[in-house]
C-alpha positions as a Markdown table, in Angstrom:
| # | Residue | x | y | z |
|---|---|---|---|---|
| 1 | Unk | 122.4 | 130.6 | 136.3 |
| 2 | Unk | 121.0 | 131.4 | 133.0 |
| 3 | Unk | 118.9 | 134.5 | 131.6 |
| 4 | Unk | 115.8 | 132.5 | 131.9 |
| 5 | Unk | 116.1 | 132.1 | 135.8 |
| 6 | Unk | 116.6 | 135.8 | 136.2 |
| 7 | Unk | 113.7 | 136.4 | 134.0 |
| 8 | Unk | 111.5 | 134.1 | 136.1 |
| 9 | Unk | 112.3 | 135.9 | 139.2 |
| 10 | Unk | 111.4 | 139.0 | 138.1 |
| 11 | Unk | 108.2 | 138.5 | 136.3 |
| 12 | Unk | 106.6 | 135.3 | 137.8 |
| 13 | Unk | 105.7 | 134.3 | 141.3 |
| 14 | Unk | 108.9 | 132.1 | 140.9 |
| 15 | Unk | 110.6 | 134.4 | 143.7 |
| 16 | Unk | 108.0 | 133.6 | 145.9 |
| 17 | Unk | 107.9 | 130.0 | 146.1 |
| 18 | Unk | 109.9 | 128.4 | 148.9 |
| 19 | Unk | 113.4 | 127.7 | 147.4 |
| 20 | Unk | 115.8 | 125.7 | 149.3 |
| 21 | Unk | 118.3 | 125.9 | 146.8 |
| 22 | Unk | 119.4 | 125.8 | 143.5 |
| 23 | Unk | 121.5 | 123.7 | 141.2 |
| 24 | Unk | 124.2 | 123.8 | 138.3 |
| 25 | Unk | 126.3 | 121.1 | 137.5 |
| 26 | Unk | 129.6 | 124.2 | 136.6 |
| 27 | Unk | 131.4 | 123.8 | 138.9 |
| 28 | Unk | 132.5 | 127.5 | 138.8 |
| 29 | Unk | 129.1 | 128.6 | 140.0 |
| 30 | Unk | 128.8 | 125.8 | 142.7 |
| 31 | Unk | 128.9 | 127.2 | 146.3 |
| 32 | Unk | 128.1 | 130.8 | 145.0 |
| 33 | Unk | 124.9 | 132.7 | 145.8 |
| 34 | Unk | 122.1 | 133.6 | 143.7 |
| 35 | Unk | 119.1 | 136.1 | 144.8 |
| 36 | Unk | 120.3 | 134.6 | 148.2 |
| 37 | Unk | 119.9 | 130.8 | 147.3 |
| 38 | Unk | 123.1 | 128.9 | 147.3 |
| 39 | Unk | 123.8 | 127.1 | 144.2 |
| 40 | Unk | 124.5 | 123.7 | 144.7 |
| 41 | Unk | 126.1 | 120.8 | 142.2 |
| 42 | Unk | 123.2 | 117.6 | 140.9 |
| 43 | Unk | 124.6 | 115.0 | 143.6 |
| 44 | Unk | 122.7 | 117.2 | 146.2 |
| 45 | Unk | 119.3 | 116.1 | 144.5 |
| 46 | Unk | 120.1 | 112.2 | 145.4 |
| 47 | Unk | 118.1 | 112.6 | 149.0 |
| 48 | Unk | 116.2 | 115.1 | 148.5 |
| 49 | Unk | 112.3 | 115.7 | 148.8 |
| 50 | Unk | 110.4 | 118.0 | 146.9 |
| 51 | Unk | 109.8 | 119.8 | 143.8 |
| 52 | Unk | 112.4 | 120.7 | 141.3 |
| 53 | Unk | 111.6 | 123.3 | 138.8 |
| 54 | Unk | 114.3 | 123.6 | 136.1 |
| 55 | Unk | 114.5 | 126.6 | 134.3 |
| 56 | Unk | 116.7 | 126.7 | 131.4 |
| 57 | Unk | 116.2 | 127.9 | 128.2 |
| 58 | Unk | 119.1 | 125.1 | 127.0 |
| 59 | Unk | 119.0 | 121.2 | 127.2 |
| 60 | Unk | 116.1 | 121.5 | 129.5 |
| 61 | Unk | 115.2 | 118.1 | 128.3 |
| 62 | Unk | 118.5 | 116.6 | 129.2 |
| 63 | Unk | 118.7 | 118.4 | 132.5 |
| 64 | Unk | 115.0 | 116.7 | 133.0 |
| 65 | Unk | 116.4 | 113.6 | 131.7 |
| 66 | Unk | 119.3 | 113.6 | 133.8 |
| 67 | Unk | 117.7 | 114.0 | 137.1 |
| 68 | Unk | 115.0 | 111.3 | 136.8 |
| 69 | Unk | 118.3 | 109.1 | 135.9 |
| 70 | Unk | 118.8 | 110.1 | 139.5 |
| 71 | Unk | 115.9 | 107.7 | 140.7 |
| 72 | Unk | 114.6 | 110.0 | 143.5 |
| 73 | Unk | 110.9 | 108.9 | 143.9 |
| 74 | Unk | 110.8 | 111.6 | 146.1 |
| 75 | Unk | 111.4 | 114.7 | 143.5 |
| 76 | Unk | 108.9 | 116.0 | 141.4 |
| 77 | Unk | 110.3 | 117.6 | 138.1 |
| 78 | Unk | 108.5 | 120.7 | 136.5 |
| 79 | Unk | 110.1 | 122.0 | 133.2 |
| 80 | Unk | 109.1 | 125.8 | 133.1 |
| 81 | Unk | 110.5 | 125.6 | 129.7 |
């Protein structure tokens, strides 16, 4: 979780959106907790439904890419970047 995402939290009404989790494909930060959300790897985004905001400052374009690859009708992507 990147400078941007702490950013967001503090000054937007990010924090106060319903957040079921959030995701990082580092494996490092997987299974950690972040401002209470767990931080989960890409695969979990195969069956899910809902909105997926990324928030990176870095390869935001590839993380966008990368989860549309997934195929998941079902997700809508938001790039606050």
């Amino acid at each position: 979780m990147g400078a941007y995402l702490y950013h967001l939290m503090k000054v937007s009404a990010l924090a106060d959106c319903k957040i079921a989790f959030l995701v990082d494909g580092n494996l490092a930060k997987q299974g950690r907790k972040v401002f209470g959300y767990e931080i989960k790897p890409p695969e979990s985004l195969y069956n899910f439904e809902g909105t997926v905001i990324i928030a990176a400052m870095l390869y935001s374009k590839e993380i966008k890419a990368k989860i549309e690859a997934i195929g998941n009708s079902k997700i809508e992507v938001i790039d606050m970047y």
